[in-house]
Phi, psi and omega in degrees: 000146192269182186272335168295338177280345194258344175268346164324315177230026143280295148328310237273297208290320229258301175297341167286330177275294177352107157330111186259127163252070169300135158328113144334146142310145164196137202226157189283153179286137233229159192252124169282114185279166184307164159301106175275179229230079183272166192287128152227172177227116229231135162239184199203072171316123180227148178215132090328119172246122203258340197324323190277355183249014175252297196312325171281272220300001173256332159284329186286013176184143223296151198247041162200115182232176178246159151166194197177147176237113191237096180273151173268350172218130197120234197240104167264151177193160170208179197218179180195120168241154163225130199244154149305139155321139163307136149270161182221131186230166141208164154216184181043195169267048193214138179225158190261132129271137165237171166179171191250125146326113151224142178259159175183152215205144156242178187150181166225183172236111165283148215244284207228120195241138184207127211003069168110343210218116188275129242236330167281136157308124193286161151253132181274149180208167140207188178204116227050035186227158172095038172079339170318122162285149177310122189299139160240146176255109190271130181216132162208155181263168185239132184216130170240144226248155152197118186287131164252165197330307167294000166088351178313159184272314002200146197223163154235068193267122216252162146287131202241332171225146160201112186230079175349150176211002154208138196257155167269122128235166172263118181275327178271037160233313191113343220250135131261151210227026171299288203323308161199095173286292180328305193256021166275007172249334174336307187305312176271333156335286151329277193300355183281329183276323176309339179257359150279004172276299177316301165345302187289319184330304187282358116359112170246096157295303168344298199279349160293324176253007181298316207252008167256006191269282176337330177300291189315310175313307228270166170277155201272003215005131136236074152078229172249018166257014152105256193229133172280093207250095223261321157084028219271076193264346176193147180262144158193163198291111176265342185167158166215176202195145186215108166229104201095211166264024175259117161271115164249130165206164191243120167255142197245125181273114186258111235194153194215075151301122172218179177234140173259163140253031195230159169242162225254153154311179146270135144263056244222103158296189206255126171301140195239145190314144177309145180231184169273354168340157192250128180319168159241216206223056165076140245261135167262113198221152166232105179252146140345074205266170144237162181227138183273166157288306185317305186302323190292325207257002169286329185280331156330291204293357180274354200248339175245010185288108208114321184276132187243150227218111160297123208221080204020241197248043212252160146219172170233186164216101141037133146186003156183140170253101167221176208214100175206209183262145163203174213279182183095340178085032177262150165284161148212128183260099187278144174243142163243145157232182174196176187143196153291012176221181121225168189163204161209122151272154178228132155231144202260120176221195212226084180281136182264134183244088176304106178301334197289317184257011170060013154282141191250143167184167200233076183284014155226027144344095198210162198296159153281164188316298165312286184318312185310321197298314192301307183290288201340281145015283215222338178189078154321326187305329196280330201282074172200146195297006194291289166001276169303335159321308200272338178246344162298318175268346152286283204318081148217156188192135195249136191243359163316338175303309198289308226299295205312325211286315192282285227291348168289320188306306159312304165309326156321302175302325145316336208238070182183144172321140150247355189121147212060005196048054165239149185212135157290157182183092179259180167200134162250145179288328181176173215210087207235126190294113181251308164218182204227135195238090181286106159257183232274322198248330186215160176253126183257145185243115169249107190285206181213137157246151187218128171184206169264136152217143193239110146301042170318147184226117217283000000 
């Protein structure tokens, strides 16, 4: 045999036989950029029970009065009124006092008066009296609420009825002489809503949201998603709300939440006056998610291990699938075969994330660079789309399981004291994959949650 037929058919046999072992890929790992900080809005429900500071400005005056008018010629007279306790109803930023009046009044009627001294025969009268129940008045007040920039409290309480609901008259005179009655109780009547404006006054909300403003600065545990930095830059009057003597109103936080895994100094600035900001739609957070490879790449291999892939009249078979990452935002699928050839190969793709099915897959899935150079070489044959197919359509993977699994978790997480007698209460609405980050070790996911938070301060 010449020597040239023996290096001839030495290659033949060497490319035929030969392990094929292409170079891993390998690309520099490209910096997963920060989490950014969307605009959210946290809210931060406050109640007041104003009842003890209505109940003081109604002790601070008196709930009985007197007085009397003696003309020497007309309607003489004197009274004794007594009021009821407040009913206190409210809504909105606005509360009703009522309460009932009652009265009685004794005089006389003078005809005719000449110096000083009346000259005619008096008629005599009374009304709630002698055994008479006491004459009634319906009187209620209006009082409407507003927090003002400094969290001061501030109310406006006007008398809005004062209505007889039984009139005095003297049927042997002609005369009713209630109106005034009316407007001798006016006076003091009044002065009963100035002191419930004073009253409302002394309410320090402020020293209610100082050590929750300051909490809240702080950083956050949640669990293993690292730490919550809620980042807490302006306030504002979100509702108010009035039921009974219970005030409720809602401040709305206005915050750049990111999750670190590291926690934060406290910085807590000077709590700042309520502003005008225009609200959003409930809180945004963008967290990390991770997908192990290992999971990724056991599920490959249940779908393709065993399969044999016909090539004319060449075929290979399967016997191991893995998956994993490298910089650049890439996949690499390592194939092991066996067959008329045996060896690994690698191919490379772009993973794509359907939000609407929570589906992962890798639709441009292609041989890498390296391999392709090696089969040129040694097995061109192998270099078919048949391949690209069997692995493109096993690379899927429905991540509805995680997603739902992390938005319980999260949400869970939402929901616990911080300390102080403050507590977070979250929902989350939803929980949706914006990119997909492949790194050496893990496939990183950064999702976006969108739902509600609530600061209470118990």
């Amino acid at each position: 045999m010449s020597f040239f037929a023996l290096i001839v058919i030495s290659t033949f046999v060497y490319s035929s036989c030969a392990f094929i072992k292409p170079n891993s890929p390998t690309v520099p790992e490209s910096k997963i950029p920060k989490i950014p900080q969307p605009i959210s809005v946290v809210d931060i429900p406050i109640t007041a029970n104003l009842e003890s500071y209505f109940r003081q400005a109604e002790g601070a005056v008196p709930t009985q009065y007197s007085g009397n008018e003696n003309p020497c010629q007309g309607v003489r007279y004197s009274y004794l009124f007594q009021r009821s306790p407040f009913t206190i109803t409210g809504t909105g930023n606005t509360l009703n006092l009522s309460f009932i009046g009652m009265y009685q009044l004794s005089g006389a009627y003078c005809a005719k008066c000449f110096f000083n001294n009346c000259v005619a025969p008096k008629v005599g009268f009374s009304c709630g009296t002698g055994g008479e129940s006491m004459r009634r008045v319906d009187i209620k007040y209006n009082s409407t609420f507003n927090v003002m920039p400094n969290y001061s409290l501030q109310s406006n309480t006007s008398l809005t009825t004062l209505n007889p609901i039984d009139r005095c008259k003297i049927t042997v005179l002609g005369i009713d002489i209630t109106d005034k009655l009316i407007n001798g109780v006016r006076g003091p009547l009044n002065s009963l809503g100035s002191k419930v404006d004073q009253m409302v006054s002394n309410v320090d909300v402020k020293s209610k949201i100082t050590p929750l403003w300051n909490k809240i600065s702080q950083s956050i545990k949640l669990g293993t998603y690292g730490y919550l930095n809620l980042n807490p830059n302006a306030l504002r009057l979100s509702s108010i709300n009035m039921s009974g003597s219970i005030l409720n109103f809602s401040i709305g936080l206005s915050a750049n939440p990111v999750i670190s895994t590291q926690s934060k100094p406290s910085t807590a600035s000077p709590l700042p006056n309520l502003s005008d900001f225009t609200p959003g739609n409930g809180f945004n957070i963008y967290l990390d998610l991770n997908a192990g490879y290992d999971t990724l790449s056991q599920q490959l291999n249940n779908r393709v291990v065993g399969k044999e892939i016909k090539i004319g009249h060449r075929e290979i078979k399967i016997t191991n699938a893995k998956i994993y990452g490298i910089g650049n935002s890439k996949l690499v699928v390592e194939v092991t075969f066996k067959g008329t050839r045996k060896g690994s190969i690698y191919l490379v793709g772009t993973p794509s994330y359907n939000p609407i099915s929570h589906v992962l897959t890798i639709p441009d899935i292609d041989f890498d660079l390296q391999t392709k150079s090696v089969l040129l070489k040694v097995a061109k044959w192998l270099l078919n789309d048949k391949i690209i197919s069997e692995l493109k359509s096993k690379s899927v993977y429905d991540l509805t399981f995680k997603i739902n699994d992390e938005k319980t978790k999260f949400q869970s997480e939402l929901n616990r004291n911080i300390g102080d007698n403050i507590r977070i209460i979250g929902s989350v609405n939803d929980l949706n994959i914006e990119s997909i980050y492949p790194t050496s070790t893990q496939l990183q996911l950064r999702v976006i949650s969108n739902g509600k938070l609530a600061v209470i301060l118990n």
